[in-house]
Backbone as numpy.savetxt, mean C-alpha at the origin, in Angstrom:
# Nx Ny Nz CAx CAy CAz Cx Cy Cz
0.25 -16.52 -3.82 0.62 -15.94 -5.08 1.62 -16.88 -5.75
1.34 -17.34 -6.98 2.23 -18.23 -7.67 3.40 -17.50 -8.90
3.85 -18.43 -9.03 5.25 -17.98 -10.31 4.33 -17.27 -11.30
3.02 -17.66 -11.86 2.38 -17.18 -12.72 1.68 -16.36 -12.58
1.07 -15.89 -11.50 0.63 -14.47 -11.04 1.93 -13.02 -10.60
3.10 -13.69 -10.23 4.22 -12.46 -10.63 4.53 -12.75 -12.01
4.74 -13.27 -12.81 4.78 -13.26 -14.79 3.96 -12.41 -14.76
2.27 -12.13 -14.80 1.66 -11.38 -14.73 1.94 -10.10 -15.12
2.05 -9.78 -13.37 2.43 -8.84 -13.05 3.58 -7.80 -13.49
4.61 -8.55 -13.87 5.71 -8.00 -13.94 6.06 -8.04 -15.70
5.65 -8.74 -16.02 5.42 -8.89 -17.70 4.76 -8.27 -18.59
3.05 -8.56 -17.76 2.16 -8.09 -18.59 1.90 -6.37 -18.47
0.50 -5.92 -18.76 0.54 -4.20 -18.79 0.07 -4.17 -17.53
-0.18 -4.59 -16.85 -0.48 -4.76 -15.39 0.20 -3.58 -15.24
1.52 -4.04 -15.38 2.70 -3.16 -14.72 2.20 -1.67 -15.28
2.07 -1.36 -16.16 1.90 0.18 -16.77 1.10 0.63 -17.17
-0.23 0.35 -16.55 -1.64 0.76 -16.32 -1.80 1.43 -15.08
-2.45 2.41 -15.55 -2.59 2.99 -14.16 -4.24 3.74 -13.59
-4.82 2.43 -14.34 -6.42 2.15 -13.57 -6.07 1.51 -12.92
-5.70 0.57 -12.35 -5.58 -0.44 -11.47 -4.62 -0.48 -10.66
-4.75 -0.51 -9.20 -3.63 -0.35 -7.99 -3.21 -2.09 -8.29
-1.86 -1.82 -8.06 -1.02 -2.83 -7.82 -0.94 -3.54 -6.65
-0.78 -2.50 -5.65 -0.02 -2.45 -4.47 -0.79 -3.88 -3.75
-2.05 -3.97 -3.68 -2.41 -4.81 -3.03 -2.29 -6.24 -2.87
-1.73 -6.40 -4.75 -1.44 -8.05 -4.60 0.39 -7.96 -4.24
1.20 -7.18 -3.81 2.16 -7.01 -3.64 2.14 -7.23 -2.39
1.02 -7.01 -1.32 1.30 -7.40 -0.06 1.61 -8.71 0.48
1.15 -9.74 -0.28 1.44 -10.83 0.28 3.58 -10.95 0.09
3.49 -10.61 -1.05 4.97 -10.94 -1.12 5.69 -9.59 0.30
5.62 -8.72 0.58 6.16 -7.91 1.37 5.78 -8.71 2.85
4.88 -9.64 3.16 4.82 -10.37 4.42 5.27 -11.57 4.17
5.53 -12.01 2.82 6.62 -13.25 3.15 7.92 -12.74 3.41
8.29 -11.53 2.84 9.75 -11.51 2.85 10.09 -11.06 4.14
9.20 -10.02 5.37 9.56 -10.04 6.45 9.25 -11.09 7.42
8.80 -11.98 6.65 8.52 -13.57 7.81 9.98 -14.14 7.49
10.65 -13.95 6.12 11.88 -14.59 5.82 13.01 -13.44 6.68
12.71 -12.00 6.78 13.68 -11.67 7.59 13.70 -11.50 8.63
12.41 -11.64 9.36 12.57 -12.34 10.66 13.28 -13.81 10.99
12.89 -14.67 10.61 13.43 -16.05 10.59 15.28 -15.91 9.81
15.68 -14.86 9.56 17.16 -14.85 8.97 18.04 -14.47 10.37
17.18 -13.31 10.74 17.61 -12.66 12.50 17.75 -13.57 13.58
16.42 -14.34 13.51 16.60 -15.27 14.20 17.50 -15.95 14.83
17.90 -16.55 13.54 18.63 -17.41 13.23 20.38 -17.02 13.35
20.70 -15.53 12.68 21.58 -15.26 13.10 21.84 -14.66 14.43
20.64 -14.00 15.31 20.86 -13.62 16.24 21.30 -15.55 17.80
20.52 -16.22 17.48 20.75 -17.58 18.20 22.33 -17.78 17.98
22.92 -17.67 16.63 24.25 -18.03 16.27 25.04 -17.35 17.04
24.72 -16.02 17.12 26.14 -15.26 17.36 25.90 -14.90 18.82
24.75 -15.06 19.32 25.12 -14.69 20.49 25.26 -16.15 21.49
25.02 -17.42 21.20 25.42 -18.91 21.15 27.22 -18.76 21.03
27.34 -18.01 20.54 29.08 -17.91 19.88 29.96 -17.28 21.23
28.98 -16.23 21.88 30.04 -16.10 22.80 30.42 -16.54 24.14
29.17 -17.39 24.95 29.07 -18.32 25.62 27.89 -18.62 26.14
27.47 -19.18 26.62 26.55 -20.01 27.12 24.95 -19.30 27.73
25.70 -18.52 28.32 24.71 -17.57 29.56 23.76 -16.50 28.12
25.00 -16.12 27.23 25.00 -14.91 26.31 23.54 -15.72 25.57
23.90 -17.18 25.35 23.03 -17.78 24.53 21.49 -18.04 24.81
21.72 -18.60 25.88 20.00 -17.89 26.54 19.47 -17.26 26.72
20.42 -16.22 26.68 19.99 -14.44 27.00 19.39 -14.42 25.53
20.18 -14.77 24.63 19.66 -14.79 23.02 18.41 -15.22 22.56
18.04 -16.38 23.18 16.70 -16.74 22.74 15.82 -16.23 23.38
15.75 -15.78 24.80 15.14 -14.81 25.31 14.68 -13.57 24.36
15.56 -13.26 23.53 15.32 -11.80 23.21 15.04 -12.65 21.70
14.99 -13.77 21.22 14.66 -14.16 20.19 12.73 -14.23 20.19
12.72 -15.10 21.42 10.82 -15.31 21.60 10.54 -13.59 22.25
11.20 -12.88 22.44 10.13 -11.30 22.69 10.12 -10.79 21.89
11.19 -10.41 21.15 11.20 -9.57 19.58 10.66 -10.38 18.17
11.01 -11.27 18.50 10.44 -12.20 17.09 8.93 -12.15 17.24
8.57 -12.50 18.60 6.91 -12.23 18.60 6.60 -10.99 18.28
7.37 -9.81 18.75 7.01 -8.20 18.58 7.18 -8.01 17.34
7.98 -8.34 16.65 8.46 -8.32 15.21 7.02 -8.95 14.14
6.95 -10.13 14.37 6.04 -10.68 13.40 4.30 -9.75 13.87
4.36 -9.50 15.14 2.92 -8.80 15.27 3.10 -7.22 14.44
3.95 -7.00 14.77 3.67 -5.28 14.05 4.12 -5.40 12.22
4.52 -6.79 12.02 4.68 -7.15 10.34 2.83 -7.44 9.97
2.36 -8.15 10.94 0.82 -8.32 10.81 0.25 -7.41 10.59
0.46 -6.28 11.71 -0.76 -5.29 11.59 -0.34 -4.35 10.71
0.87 -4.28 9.84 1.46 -3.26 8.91 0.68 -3.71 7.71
0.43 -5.16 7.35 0.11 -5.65 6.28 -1.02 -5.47 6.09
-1.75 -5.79 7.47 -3.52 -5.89 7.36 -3.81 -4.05 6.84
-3.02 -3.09 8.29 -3.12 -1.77 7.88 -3.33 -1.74 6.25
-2.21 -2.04 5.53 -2.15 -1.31 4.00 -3.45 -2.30 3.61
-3.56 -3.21 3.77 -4.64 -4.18 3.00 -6.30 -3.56 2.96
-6.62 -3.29 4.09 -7.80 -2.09 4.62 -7.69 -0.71 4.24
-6.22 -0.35 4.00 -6.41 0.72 3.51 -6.37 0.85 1.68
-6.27 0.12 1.12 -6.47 -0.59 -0.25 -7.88 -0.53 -0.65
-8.42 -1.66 0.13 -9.89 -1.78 0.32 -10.77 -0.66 0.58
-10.26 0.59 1.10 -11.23 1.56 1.42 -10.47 2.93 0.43
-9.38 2.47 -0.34 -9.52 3.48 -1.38 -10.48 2.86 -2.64
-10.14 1.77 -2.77 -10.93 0.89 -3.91 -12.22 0.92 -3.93
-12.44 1.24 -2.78 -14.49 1.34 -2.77 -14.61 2.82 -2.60
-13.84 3.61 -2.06 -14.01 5.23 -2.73 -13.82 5.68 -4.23
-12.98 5.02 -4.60 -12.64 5.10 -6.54 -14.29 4.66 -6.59
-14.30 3.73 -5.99 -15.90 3.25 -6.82 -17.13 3.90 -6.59
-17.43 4.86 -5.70 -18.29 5.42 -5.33 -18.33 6.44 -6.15
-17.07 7.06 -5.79 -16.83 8.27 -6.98 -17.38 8.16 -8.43
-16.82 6.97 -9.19 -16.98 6.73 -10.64 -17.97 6.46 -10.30
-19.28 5.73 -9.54 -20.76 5.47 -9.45 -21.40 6.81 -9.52
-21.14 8.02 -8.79 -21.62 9.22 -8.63 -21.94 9.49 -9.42
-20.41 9.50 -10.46 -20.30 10.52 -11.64 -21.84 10.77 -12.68
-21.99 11.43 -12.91 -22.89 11.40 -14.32 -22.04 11.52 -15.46
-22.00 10.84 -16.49 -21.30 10.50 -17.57 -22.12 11.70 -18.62
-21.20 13.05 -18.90 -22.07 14.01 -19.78 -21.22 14.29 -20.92
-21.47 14.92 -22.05 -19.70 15.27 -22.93 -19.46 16.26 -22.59
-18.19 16.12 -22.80 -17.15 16.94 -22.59 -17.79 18.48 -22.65
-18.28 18.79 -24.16 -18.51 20.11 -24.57 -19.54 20.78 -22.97
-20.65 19.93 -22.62 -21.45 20.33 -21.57 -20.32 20.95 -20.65
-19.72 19.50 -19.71 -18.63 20.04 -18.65 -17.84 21.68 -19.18
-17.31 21.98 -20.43 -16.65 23.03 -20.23 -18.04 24.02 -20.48
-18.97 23.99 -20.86 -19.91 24.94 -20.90 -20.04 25.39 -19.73
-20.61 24.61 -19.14 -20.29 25.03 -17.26 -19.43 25.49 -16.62
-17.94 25.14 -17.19 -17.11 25.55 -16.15 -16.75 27.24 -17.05
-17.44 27.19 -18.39 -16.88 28.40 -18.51 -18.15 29.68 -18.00
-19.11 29.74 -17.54 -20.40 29.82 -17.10 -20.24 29.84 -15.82
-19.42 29.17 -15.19 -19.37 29.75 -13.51 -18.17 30.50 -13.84
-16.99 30.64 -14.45 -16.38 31.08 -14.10 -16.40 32.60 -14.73
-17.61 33.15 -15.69 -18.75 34.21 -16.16 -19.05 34.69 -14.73
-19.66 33.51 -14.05 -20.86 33.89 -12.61 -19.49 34.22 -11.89
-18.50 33.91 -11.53 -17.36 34.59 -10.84 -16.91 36.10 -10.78
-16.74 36.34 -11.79 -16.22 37.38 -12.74 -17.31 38.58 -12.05
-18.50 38.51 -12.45 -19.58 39.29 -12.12 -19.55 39.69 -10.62
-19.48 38.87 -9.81 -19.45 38.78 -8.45 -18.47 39.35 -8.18
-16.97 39.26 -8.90 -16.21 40.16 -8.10 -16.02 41.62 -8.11
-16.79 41.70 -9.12 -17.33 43.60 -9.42 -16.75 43.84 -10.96
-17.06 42.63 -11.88 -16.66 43.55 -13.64 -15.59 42.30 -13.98
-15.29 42.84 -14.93 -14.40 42.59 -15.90 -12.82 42.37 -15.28
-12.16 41.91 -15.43 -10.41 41.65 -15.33 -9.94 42.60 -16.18
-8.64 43.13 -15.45 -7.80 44.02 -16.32 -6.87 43.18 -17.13
């Protein structure tokens, strides 16, 4: 994603349309920024525990290569998760609007006022 695809985004009506999901080109930026706050932890976790002596400091990178690996895998599968789940609302929107039969308006309320006639009857008469 470049400087000119967030202008886009954040400029254009992109932003305040609401046919179109956003969310999905937003994922890439939400997995850079936890690759950047992993690599910040990192980094401060090596420092400070380097800071208090020696033993502490190996113990540190120890827990740097298990969590940093645990860390970046469940940042993976959080991303892919929403990304698939994007993808399988986006092709349900589309199935839906494929379904539809495109009729006017006046029809649709003819009907809905016509079942809700066929209701009425069924429940024994008239409403008080």
């Amino acid at each position: 994603m470049t400087f000119d695809d967030l202008k886009k985004i954040f400029m254009g009506p992109t932003l305040f349309r609401l046919d179109t999901i956003l969310s999905p080109r937003l994922v890439p930026i939400l997995y850079a920024t936890g690759l950047a706050a992993l690599l910040l932890w990192a980094v401060t976790h090596l420092f400070a525990t380097f800071g208090h002596n020696f033993g502490d400091g190996l113990w540190g990178l120890l827990e740097i290569v298990v969590f940093g690996l645990l860390g970046l895998i469940i940042l993976r599968v959080v991303c892919e998760f929403l990304l698939v789940w994007f993808k399988v609302n986006e092709s349900a929107a589309r199935s839906v609007s494929l379904a539809r039969i495109s009729r006017p308006l006046t029809d649709e309320v003819r009907d809905a006022l016509h079942d809700i006639a066929d209701d009425d009857e069924t429940e024994g008469g008239v409403r008080p």
